[in-house]
MDTraj code that builds the backbone (N, CA, C; nanometers):
import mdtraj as md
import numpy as np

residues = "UNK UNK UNK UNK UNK UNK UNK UNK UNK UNK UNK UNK UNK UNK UNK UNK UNK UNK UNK UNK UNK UNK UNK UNK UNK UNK UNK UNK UNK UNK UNK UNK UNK UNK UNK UNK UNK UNK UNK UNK UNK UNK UNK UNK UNK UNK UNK UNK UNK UNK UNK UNK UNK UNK UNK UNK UNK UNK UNK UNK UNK UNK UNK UNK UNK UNK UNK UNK UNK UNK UNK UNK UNK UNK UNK UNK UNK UNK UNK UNK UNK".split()
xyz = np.array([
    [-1.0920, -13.0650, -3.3756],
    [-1.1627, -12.9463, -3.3311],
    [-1.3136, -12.9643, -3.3484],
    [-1.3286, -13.0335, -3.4730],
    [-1.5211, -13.0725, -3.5232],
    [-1.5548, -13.1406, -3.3284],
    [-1.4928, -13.2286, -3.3083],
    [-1.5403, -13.3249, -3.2110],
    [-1.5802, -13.2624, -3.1169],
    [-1.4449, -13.1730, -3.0656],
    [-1.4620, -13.0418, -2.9091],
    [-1.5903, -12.9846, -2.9406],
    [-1.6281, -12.9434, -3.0455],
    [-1.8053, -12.8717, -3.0539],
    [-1.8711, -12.9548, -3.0635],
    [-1.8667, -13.0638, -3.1465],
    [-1.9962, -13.1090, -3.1300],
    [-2.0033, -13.1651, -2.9520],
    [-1.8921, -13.1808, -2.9192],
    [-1.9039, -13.2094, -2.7272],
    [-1.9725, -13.0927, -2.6936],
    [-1.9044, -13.0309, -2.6581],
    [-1.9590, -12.9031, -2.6156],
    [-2.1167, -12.8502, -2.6492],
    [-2.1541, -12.8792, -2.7748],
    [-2.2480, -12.8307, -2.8403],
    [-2.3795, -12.9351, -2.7115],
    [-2.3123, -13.0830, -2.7458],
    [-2.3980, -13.2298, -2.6985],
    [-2.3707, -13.1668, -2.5753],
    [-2.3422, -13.1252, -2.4452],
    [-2.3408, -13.0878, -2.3478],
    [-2.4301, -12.9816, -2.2637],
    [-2.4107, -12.8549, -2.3749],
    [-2.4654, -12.7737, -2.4124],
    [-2.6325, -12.8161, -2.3617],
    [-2.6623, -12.8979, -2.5097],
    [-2.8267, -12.9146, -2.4662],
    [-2.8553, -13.0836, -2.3763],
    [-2.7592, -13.0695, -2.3231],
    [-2.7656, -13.1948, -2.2464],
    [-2.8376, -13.1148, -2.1282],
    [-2.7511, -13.0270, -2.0580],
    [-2.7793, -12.9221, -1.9838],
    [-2.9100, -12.8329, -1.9791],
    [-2.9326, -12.7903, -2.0745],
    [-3.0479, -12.7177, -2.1117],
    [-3.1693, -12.7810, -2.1182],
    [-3.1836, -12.9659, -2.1099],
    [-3.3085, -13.0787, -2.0940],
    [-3.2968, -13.0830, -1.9778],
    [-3.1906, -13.1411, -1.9140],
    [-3.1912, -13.1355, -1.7630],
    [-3.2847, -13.0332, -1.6835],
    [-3.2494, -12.8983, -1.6725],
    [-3.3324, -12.7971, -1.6592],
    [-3.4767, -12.7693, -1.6966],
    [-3.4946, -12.7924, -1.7928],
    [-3.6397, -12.7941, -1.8566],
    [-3.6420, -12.6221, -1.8282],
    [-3.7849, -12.5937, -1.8597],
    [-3.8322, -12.4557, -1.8196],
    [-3.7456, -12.3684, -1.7025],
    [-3.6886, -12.4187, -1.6589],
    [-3.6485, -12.3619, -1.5171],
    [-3.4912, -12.2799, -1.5144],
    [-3.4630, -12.1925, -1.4497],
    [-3.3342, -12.1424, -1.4980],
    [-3.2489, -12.1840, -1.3865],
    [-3.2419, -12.2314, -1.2957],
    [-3.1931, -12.2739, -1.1951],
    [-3.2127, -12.4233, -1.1576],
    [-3.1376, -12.5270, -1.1169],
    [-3.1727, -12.6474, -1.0845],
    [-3.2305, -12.6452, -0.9647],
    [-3.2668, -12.7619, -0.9010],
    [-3.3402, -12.8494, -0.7888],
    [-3.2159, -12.7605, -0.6584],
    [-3.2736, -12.7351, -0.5058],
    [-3.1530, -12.6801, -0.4720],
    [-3.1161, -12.8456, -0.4067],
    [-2.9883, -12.8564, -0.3392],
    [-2.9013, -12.9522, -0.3146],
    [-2.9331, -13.0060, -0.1814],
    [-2.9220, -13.1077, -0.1027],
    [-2.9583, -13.1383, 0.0251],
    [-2.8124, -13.1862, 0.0699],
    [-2.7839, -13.1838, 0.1603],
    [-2.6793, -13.1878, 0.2402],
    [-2.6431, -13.3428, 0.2208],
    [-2.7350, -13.4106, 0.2097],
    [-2.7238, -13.6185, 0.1952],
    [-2.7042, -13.6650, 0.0544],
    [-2.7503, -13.5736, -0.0264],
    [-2.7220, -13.6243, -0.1689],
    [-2.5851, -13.5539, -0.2412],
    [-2.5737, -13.6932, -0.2978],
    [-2.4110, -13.6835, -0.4286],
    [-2.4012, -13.5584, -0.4323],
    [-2.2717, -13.5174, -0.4487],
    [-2.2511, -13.3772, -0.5366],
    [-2.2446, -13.3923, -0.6765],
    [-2.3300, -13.3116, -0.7079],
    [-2.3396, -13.2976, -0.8717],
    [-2.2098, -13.1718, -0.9136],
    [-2.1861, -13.2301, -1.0081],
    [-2.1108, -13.0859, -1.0843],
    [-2.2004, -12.9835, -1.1246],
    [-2.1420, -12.8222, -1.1012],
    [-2.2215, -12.7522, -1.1939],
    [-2.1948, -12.7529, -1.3466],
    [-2.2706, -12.6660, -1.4084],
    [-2.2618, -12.6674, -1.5573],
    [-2.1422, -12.6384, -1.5819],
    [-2.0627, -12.5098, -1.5180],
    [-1.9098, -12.4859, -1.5886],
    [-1.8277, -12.5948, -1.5383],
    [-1.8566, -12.6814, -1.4472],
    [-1.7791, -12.7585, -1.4337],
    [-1.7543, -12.8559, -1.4916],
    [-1.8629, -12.9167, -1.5677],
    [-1.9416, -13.0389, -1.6628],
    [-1.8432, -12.9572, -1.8156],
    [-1.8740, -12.8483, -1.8180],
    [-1.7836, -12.7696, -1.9598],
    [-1.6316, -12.8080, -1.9776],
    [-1.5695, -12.7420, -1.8323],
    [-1.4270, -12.8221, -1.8040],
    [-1.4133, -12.8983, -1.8555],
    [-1.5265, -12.9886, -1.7481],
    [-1.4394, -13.1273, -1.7392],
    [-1.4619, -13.2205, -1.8990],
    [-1.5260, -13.1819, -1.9526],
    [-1.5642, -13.2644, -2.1561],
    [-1.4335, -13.1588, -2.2370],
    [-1.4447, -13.0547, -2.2202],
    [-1.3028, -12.9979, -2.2787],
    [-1.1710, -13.0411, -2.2649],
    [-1.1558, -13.0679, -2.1601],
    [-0.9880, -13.1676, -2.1036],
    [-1.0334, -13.3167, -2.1452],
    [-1.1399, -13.3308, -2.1569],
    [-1.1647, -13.5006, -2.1737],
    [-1.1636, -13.5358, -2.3282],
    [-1.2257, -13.4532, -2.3738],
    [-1.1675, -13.4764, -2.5572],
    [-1.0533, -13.4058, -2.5789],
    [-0.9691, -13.3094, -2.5429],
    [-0.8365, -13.2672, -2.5422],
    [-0.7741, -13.3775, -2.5346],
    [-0.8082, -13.4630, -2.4531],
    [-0.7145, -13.5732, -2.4011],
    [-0.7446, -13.7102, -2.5310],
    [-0.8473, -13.7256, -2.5357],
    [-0.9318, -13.8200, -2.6614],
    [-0.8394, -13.7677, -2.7690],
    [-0.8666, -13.6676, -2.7987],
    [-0.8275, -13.6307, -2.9392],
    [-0.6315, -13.6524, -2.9600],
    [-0.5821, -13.6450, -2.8675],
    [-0.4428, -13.6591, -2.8701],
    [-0.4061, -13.7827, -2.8164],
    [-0.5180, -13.8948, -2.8068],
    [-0.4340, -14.0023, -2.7700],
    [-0.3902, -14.0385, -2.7253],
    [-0.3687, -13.9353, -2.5900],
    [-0.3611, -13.9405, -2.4174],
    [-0.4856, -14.0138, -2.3471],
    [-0.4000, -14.0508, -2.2116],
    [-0.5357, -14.1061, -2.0941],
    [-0.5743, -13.9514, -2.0207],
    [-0.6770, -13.9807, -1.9975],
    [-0.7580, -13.8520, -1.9101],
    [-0.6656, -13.8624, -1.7387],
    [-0.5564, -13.7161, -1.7334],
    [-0.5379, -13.7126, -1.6127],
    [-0.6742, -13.6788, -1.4916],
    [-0.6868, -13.7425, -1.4429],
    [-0.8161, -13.7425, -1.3752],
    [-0.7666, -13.6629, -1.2174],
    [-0.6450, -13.6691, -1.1808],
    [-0.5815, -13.6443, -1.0711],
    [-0.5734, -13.4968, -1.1013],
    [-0.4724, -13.4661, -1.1836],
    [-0.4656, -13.3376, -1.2669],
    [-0.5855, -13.2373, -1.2819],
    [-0.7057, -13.3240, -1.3214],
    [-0.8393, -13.2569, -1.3632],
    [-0.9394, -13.1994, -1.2094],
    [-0.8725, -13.2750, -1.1239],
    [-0.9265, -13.2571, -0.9773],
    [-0.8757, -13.1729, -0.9314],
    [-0.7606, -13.1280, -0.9318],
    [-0.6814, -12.9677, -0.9229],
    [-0.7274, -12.8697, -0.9181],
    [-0.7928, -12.8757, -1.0409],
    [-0.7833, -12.7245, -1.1385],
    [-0.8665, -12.6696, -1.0264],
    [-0.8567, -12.5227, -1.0456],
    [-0.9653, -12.4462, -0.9774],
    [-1.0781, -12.4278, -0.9556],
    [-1.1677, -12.5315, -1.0573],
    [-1.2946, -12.5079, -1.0887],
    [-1.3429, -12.6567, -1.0249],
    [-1.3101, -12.6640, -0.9352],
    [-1.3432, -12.7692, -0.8761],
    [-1.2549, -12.7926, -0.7193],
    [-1.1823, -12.6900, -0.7085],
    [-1.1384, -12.7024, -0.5185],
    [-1.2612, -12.7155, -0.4760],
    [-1.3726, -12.6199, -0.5081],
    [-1.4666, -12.6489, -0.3824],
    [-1.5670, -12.7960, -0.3527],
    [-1.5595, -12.8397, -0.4608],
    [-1.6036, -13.0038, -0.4772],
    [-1.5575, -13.0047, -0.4020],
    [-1.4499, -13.0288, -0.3658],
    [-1.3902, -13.1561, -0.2581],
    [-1.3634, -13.1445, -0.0901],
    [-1.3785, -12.9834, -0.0673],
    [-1.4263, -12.9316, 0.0741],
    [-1.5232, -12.9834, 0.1149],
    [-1.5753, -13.0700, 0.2003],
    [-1.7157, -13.0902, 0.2813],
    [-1.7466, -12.9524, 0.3464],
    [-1.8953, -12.9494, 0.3594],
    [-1.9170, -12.8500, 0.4344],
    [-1.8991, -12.8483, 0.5744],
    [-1.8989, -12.7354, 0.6509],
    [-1.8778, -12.6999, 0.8080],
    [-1.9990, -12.6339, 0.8682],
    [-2.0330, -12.7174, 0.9968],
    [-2.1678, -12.6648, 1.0641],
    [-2.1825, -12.5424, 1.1212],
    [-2.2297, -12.4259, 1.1149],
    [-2.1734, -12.3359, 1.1349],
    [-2.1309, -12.3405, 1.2843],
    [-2.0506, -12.2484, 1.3629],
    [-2.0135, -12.2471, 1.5109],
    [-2.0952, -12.1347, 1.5742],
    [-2.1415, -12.1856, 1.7122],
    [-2.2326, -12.1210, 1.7571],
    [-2.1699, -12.0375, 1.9002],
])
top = md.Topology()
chain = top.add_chain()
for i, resn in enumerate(residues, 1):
    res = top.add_residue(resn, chain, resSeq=i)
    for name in ("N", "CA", "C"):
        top.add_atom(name, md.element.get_by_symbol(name[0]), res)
traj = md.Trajectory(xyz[None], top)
């Protein structure tokens, strides 16, 4: 349980440097990587030391599921005119 916080915690202000002063990130361009958002980055280190800590492999297939991440994997649509 120490480990899940200090993840979380290390995430936490991993997140909060990234940002700097700003409360919102850079906005996104249609050509560049998809980044995860922050709750998603939370997820995904919570199932990943869940999995660490018990000595399991990280279902990664499983972790692509969950709800907090369907929309990752939709490309966007141009709108119709």
């Amino acid at each position: 349980m120490h480990a899940l916080r200090s993840t979380c915690l290390a995430l936490q202000k991993k997140i909060a440097d990234e940002k700097g002063e700003h409360r919102q990130g850079p906005r996104r361009k249609a050509g560049d990587y998809y980044k995860m958002a922050d709750y998603q980055k939370r997820v995904w280190a919570e199932k990943y030391t869940a999995a660490r800590n018990s000595d399991n492999d990280v279902d990664y297939e499983a972790l692509s599921k969950l709800t907090q991440f369907k929309r990752s994997k939709q490309p966007r649509r141009a709108p119709v005119s």
